[in-house]
KOLBA-103738 format. One line per 3 residues: number of its first residue (from 1); for each residue x, y negated, z of C-alpha. Coordinates in pm, whole numbers, plus 50000, padded with zeros to 5 digits. Each point is the difference from the previous one (the first is absolute). Layout:
residues N
NUM	X/Y/Z; ... .
This chain:
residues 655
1	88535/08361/69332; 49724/50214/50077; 49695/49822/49759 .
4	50303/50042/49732; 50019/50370/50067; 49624/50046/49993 .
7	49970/49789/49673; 50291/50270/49860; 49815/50326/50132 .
10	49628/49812/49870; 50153/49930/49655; 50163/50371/49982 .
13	49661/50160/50108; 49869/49802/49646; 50237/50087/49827 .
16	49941/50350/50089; 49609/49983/49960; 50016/49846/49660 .
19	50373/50046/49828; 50071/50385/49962; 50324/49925/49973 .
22	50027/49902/50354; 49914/50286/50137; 50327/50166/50059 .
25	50130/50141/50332; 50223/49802/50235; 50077/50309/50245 .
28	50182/50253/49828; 50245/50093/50283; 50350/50181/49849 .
31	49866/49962/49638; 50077/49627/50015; 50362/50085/49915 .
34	49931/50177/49678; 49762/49765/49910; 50224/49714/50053 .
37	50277/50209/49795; 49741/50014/49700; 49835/49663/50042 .
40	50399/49871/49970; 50103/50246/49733; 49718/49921/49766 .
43	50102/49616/50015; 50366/50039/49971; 49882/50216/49665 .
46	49800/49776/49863; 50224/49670/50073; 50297/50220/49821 .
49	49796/50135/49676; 49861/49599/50026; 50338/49888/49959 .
52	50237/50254/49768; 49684/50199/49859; 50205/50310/49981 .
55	49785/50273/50017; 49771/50156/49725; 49611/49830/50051 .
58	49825/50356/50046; 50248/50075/50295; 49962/49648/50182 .
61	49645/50068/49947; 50015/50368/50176; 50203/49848/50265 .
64	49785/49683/50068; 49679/50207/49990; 50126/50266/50224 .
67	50144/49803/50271; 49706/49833/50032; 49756/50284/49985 .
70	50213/50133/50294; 49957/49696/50221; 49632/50012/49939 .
73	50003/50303/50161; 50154/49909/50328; 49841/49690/50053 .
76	49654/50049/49818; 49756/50213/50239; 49760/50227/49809 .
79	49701/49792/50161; 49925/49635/50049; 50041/49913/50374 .
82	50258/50290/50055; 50290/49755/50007; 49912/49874/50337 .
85	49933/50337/50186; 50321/50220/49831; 50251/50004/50201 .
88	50251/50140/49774; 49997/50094/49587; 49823/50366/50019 .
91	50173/50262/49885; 49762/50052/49657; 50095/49648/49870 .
94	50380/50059/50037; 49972/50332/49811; 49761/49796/49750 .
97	50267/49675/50008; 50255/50246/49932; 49881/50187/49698 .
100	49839/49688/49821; 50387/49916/50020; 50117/50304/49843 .
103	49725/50011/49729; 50065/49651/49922; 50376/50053/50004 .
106	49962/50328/49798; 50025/49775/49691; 50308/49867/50113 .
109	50184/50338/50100; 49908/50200/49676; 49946/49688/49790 .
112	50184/50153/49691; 49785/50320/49988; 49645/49803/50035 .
115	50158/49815/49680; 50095/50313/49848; 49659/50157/50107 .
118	49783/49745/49769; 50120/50213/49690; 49988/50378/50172 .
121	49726/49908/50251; 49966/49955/50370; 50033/50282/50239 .
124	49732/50134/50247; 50208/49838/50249; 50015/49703/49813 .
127	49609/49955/49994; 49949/50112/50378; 50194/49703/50080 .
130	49858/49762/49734; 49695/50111/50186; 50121/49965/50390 .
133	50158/49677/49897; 49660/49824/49849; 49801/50146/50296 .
136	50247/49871/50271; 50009/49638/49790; 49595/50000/50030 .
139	50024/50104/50411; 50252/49685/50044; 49824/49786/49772 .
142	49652/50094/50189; 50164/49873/50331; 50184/49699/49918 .
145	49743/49859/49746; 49715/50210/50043; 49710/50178/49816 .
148	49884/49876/49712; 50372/50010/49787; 50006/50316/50040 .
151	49651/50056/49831; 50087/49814/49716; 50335/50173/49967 .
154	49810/50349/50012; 49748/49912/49736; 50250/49925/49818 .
157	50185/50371/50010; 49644/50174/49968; 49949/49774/49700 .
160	50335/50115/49855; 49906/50349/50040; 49593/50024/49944 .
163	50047/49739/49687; 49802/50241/49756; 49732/50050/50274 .
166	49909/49667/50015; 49713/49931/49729; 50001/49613/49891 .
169	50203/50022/49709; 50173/49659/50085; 50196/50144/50266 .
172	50022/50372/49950; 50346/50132/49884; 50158/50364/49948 .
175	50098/50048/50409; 50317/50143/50098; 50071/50283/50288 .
178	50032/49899/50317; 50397/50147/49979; 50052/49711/49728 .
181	49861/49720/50172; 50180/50038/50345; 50316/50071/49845 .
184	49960/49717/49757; 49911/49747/50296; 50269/50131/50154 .
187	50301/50043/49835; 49957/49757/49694; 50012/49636/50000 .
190	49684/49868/49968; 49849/50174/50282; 50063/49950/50380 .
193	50339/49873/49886; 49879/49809/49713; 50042/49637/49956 .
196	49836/49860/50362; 50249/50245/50240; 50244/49865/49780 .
199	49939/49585/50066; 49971/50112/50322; 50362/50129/50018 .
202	50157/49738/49808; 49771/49693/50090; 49735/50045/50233 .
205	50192/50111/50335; 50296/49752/49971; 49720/49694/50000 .
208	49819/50187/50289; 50334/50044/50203; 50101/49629/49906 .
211	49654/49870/50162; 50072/50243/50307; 50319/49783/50031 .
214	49866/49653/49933; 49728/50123/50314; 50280/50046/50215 .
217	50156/49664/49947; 49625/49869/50121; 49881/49840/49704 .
220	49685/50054/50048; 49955/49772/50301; 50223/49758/49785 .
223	49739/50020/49739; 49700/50000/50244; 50141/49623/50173 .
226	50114/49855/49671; 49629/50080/49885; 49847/49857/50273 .
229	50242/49693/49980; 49916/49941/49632; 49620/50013/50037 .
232	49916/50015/50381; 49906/49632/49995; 49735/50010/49723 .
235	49648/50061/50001; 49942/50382/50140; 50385/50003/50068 .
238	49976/50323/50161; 49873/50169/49718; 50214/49853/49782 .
241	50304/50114/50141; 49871/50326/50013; 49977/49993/49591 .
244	50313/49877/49967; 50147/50208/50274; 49922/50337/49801 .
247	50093/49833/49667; 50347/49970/50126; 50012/50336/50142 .
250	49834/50147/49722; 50335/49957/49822; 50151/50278/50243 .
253	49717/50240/50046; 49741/50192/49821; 49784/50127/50224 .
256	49652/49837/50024; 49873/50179/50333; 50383/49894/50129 .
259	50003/49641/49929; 49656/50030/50114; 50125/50110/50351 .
262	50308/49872/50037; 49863/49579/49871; 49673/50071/50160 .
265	50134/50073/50345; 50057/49685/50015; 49824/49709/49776 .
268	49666/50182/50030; 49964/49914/50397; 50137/49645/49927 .
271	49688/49988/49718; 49727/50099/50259; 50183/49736/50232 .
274	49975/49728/49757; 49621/50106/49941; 49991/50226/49653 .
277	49748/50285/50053; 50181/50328/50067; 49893/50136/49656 .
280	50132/49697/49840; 50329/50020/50201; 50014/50384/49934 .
283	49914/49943/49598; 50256/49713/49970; 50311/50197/50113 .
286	49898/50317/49808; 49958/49853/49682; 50291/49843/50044 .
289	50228/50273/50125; 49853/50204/49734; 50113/49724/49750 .
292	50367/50097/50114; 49982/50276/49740; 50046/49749/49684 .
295	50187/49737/50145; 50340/49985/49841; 50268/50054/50026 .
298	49983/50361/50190; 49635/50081/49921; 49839/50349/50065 .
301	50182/50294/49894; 49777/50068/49695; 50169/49687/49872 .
304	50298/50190/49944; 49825/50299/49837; 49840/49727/49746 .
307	50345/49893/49896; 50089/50365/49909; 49653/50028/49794 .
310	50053/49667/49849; 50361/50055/49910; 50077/49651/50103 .
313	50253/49843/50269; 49864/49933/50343; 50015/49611/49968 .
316	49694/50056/49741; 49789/50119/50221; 50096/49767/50296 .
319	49972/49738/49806; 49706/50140/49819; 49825/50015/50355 .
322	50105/49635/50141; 49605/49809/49832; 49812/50256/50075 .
325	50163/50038/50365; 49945/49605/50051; 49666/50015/49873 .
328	49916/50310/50246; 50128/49803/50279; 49912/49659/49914 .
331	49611/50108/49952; 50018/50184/50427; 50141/49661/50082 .
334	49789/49727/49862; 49733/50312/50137; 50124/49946/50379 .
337	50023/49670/49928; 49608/49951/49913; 49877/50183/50244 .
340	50235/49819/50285; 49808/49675/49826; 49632/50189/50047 .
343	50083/50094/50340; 50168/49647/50107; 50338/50202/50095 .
346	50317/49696/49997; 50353/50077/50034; 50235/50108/50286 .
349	50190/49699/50142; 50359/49973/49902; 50102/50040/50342 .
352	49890/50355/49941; 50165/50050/49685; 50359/50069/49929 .
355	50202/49752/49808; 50080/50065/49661; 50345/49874/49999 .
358	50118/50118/50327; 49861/50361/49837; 50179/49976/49739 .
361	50317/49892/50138; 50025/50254/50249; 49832/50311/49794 .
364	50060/49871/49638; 50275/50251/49945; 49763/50320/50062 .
367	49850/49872/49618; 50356/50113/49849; 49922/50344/49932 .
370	49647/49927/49818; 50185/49736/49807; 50264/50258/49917 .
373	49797/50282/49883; 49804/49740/49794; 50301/49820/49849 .
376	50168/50343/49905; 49667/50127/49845; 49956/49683/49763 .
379	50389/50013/49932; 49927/50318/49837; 50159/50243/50235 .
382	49798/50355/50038; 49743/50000/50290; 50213/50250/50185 .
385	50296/49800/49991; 49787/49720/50088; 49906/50251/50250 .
388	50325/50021/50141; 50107/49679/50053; 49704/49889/50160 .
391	50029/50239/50251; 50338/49905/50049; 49888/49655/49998 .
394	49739/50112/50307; 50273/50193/50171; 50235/49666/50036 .
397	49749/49770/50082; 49878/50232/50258; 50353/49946/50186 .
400	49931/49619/50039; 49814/50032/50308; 50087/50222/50345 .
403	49668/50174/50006; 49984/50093/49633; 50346/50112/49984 .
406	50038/50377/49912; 50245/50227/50254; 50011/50371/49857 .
409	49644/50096/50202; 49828/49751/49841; 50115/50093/49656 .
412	49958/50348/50015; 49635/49877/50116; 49971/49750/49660 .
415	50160/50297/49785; 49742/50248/50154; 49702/49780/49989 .
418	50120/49902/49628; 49892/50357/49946; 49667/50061/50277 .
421	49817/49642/49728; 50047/50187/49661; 49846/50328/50079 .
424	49644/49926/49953; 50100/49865/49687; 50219/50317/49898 .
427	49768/50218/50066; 49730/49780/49819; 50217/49941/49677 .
430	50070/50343/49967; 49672/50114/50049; 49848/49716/49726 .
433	50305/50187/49756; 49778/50302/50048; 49687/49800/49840 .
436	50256/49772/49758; 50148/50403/49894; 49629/50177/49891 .
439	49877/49655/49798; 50349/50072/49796; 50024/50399/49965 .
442	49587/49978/49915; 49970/49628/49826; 49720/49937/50180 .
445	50127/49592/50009; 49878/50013/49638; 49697/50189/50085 .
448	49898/49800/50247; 50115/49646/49823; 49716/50151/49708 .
451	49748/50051/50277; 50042/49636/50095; 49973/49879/49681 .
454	49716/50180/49908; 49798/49910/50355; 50130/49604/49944 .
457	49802/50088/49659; 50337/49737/49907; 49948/49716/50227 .
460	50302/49909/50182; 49811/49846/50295; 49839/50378/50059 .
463	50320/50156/49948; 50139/49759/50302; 49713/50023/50193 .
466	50008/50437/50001; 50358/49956/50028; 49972/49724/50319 .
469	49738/50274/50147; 50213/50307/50010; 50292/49791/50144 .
472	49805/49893/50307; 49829/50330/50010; 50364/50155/49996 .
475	50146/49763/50244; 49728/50105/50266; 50221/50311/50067 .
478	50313/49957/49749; 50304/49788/50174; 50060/49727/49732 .
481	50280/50161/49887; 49809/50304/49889; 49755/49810/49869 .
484	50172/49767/49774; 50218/50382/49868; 49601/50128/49913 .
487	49882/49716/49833; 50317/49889/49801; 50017/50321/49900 .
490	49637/50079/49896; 49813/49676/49948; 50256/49777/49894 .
493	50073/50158/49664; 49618/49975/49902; 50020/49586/50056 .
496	50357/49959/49815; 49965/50236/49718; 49576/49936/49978 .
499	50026/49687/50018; 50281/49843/49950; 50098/49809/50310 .
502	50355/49901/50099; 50129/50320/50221; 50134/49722/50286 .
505	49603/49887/50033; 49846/50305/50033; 50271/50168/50225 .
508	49963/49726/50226; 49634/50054/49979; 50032/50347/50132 .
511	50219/49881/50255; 49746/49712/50146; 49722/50246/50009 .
514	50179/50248/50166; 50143/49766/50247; 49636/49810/50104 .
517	49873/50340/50079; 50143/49958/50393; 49735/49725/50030 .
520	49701/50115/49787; 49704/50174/50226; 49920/50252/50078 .
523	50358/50115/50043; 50232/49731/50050; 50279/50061/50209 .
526	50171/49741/50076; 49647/49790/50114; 49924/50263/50177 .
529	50329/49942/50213; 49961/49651/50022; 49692/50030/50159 .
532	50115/50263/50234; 50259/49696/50140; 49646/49733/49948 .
535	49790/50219/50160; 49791/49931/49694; 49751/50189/49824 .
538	50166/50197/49705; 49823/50001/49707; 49910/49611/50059 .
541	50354/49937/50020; 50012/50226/49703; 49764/49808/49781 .
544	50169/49622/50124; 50349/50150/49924; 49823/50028/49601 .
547	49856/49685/50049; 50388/49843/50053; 50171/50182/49803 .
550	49771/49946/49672; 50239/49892/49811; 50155/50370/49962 .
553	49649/50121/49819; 50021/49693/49754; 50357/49927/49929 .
556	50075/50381/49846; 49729/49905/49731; 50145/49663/49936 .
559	50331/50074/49927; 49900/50312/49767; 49810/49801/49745 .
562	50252/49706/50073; 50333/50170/50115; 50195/49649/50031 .
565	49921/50052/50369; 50241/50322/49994; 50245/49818/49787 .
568	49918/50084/49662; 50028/49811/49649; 50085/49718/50228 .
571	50051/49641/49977; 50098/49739/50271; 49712/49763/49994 .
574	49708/50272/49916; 50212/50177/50316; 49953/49655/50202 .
577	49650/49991/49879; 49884/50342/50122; 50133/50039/50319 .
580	49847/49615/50077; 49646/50059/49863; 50005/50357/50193 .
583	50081/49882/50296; 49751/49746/50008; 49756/50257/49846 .
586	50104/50209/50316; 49907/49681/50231; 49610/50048/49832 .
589	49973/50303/50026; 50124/50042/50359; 49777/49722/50094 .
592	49712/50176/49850; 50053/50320/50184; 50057/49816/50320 .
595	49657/49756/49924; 50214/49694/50094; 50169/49750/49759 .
598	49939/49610/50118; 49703/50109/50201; 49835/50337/50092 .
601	49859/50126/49636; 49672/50083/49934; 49961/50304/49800 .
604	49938/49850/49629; 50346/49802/50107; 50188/50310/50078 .
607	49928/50175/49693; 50063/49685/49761; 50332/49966/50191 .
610	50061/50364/49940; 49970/49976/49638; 50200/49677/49991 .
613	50273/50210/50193; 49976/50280/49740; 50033/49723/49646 .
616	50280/49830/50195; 50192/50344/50052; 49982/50093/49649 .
619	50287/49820/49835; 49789/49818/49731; 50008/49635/49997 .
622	49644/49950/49865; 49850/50234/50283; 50287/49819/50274 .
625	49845/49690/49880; 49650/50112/50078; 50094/50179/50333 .
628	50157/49679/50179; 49719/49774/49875; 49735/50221/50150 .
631	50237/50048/50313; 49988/49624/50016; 49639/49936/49945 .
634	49946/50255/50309; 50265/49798/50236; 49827/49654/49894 .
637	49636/50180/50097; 50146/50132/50339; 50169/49644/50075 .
640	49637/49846/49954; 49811/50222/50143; 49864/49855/50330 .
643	49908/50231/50238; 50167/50116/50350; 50295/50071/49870 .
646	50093/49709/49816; 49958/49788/50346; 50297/50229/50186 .
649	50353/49890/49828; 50105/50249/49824; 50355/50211/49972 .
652	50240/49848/49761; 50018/50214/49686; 50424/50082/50112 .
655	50153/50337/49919 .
């Protein structure tokens, strides 16, 4: 009991070091209650405006927003590493909780006057809290996502207002007064309550709530044992499992330092056990809990802000994401898998493993509410009602067992922690609508969508290659959700309109890029984390988790010059035929980054495989054709070649 209690408090103290969302206080003494009362609130709103959809968007938004803006404040100290040492809230963040509330609600009390007030103009008091409420947005942004949003988002308002200062001619513009720009950011729609605040009320929470339920039905350490049970056994078992472990709970989380932390706690010791090197160990689970992000059906929560862009249901883009998921994942397996081949690193014994069928016979039913929110999604029901009967879904499986079972504590607790998960993400969305709000009311998306053009001097490979750039370079400070609001805002309308690719492609593009930022050096989160649990070095774990998770830098480019891979202008067998050939185009290239395919590879073999991996991935059959021979040729060498290796008996080639 106590190595389980120091594993908790080591795995907070990461989570606190790397995830800014985690650093929230847990001693708040007689502010608990009113926390608790707005935690619940906020969750009984949202599951009611998720289900009748009653009340007019701009007020959900004011009261979604505000709510959470006022928990911030009580549980978000001004300074990292104040959360342990406060003993209660301080009396400056309950008057700043408080009147974040009342500016936010402001648009909900005099609602019909700010309407009014677009034709006869805002009032002084109108602007000083347009102004109090975009400065108190920034403050809670700063401390539950940090820094570098917040930079962005303020460019973004001086750009507004100096626009005829600026001298290239490409993105100068007329400015407006600093009066106009908070107001409009404020009180119009496609500012802080523009289209991402808004997913987030109708969309984003109820899936975040519904994965807070599916936690406390334990299916997690369901999905960690039936990973283990369904790959344990092969060659680098351990590692495996860990893959497969996050796959499955990518489906209910989004948070790459998270899955990081919460997997890692406990596949990454059972790696270094087996014999992996820590970096390895620490690389394999945070490329794969980063992965979590575009695994359908959940996905991340940018997902959701795509389908609103996109104007399609949200069974396009799940099942828009389903190749390029498998290929993500199947290119860190058949990675662990090499390496446990290199490093002579078998299975675990089945007397180690659990048993597939006894897992599934006793645990089976805690599957019902993915199966649920998947079924009602491809029936054609709305996300939030698919929403809303998955969580009730989650709520009646969690009865099935004694220690799952909600009493009234433990679903005030659910309701209230329903609320404490989406607030990073509130505060981020709304903050990104700040960015999404000064591209519209300046058009500097088609500004900037000329600039591209013009720099790509009309190559689409340059224009993806400056547009993969500023996603990573975004994603070193920008939460993915953020991110993918910047670039689909700015850089995608350069790529669809410029050059004509299919919006799906080049949205998903965006999204990848964004995404793989948590494990690209120098900042890369969720390595970073991992390695904290390895005891690793962090920028080597960095650089292995790229190494894994190559497929994520290739696969974007793929499927825009050959978008079958996202589902479009489809057909069954050239669908069959893709997905096969990129798989085993994944298998070269994977080997080739590892330097082991039937033998260790010698350099000239690594980079012919690589290349092999690359024609195989591209959905041609002349280049397939090509790529498997060459793939071949290299396995026949290996197979010959007679040095030490060949005399040890090698690994069988199972995954």
């Amino acid at each position: 009991m106590n190595k389980e209690k120091d594993q908790q408090l080591d795995a907070q103290e990461l989570l606190e070091k790397y995830d800014r969302e985690s650093q929230f206080r847990t001693k708040i003494g007689r502010w608990a209650w009113v926390v608790t009362f707005l935690g619940v609130a906020l969750t009984v709103f949202q599951l009611y405006v998720g289900y009748a959809g009653t009340i007019q968007s701009q007020k959900q938004g004011a009261i979604h927003l505000g709510t959470a803006l006022g928990l911030i404040f009580l549980l978000y100290p001004i300074k990292s590493g104040l959360q342990r040492m406060q003993k209660t809230v301080p009396w400056y963040d309950v008057v700043l909780a408080f009147t974040a509330m009342f500016v936010t609600y402001y648009k909900v009390i005099f609602f019909d006057s700010i309407l009014a007030a677009r034709v006869t103009g805002y009032s002084s008091i109108d602007i000083v809290v347009s102004v109090v409420g975009i400065l108190l947005l920034f403050e809670a942004t700063r401390r539950t996502v940090g820094v570098p949003i917040i930079v962005v988002a303020s460019v973004m308002i001086l750009y507004a207002v100096l626009g005829k200062h600026i001298p290239t001619q490409i993105l100068s513009h007329a400015g407006f007064s600093f009066e106009r720009v908070t107001s409009y950011l404020w009180f119009r729609e496609s500012g802080v309550f523009g289209t991402p605040i808004q997913i987030s009320v109708k969309f984003i929470f109820l899936f975040l709530f519904f994965g807070v339920v599916l936690v406390h039905t334990r299916i997690g350490q369901f999905f960690n044992d039936l990973a283990f049970a369904l790959t344990g056994r092969f060659t680098g078992g351990t590692a495996k499992a860990a893959v497969a472990a996050s796959a499955l709970q990518g489906m209910v989380s989004g948070s790459s330092v998270g899955n990081t932390v919460a997997s890692g706690s406990f596949t990454i010791p059972m790696m270094k056990k087996a014999g992996f090197k820590p970096e390895f160990a620490a690389a394999t689970e945070a490329s794969a809990s980063t992965g979590g992000q575009i695994m359908p059906p959940l996905m991340g929560a940018a997902a959701f802000i795509m389908m609103e862009y996109l104007n399609v249901p949200f069974s396009v883009i799940m099942l828009s994401a389903v190749i390029p998921a498998i290929l993500y994942f199947t290119g860190i397996f058949v990675g662990t898998h090499f390496e446990a081949k290199k490093q002579r690193i078998f299975g675990l014994p089945k007397s180690e493993l659990p048993n597939f069928f006894q897992l599934m016979k006793h645990n089976g039913f805690m599957l019902i509410p993915l199966f649920v929110i998947v079924g009602t999604i491809l029936a054609g029901f709305t996300p939030q009602r698919a929403a809303i009967y998955g969580i009730l879904a989650a709520f009646l499986v969690s009865f099935v067992r004694k220690e799952t079972r909600l009493n009234f504590r433990s679903l005030v607790e659910v309701f209230e922690q329903g609320a404490r998960v989406a607030l990073p993400v509130i505060a981020a969305v709304a903050t990104a609508g700040i960015i999404a709000g000064v591209v519209s009311m300046t058009g500097l998306g088609g500004k900037f969508a000329a600039g591209i053009i013009a720099l790509s001097g009309g190559y689409l490979i340059l224009a993806l290659f400056f547009t993969m750039i500023a996603c990573l370079v975004l994603g070193m400070g920008l939460p993915t959700t953020a991110n993918y609001v910047v670039t689909a805002t700015i850089a995608a309308p350069a790529l669809i309109n410029g050059f004509d690719v299919a919006p799906i492609a080049i949205h998903m593009f965006v999204f990848y890029f964004g995404i793989v930022a948590d494990i690209t050096p120098p900042v890369c989160l969720a390595a970073y984390a991992g390695a904290g649990i390895a005891r690793a070095n962090p920028f080597q774990t960095g650089v292995t988790a790229v190494k894994l998770a190559i497929a994520a830098f290739i696969i974007p480019y793929i499927f825009i010059y050959n978008p079958i891979l996202v589902l479009v202008d489809v057909t069954a067998l050239g669908l069959i035929f893709a997905v096969i050939t990129a798989v085993l185009g994944m298998v070269g290239v994977s080997s080739s980054v590892i330097g082991h395919f039937a033998r260790d590879s010698r350099a000239w073999e690594r980079i012919v495989l690589f290349v092999a991996g690359l024609l195989l991935i591209i959905p041609q059959l002349l280049s397939s054709v090509i790529g498997i021979a060459v793939m071949g040729v290299i396995w026949f060498i290996q197979n010959q070649r007679d040095d030490d290796d060949s005399k040890e008996k090698q690994p069988s080639l199972q995954t």
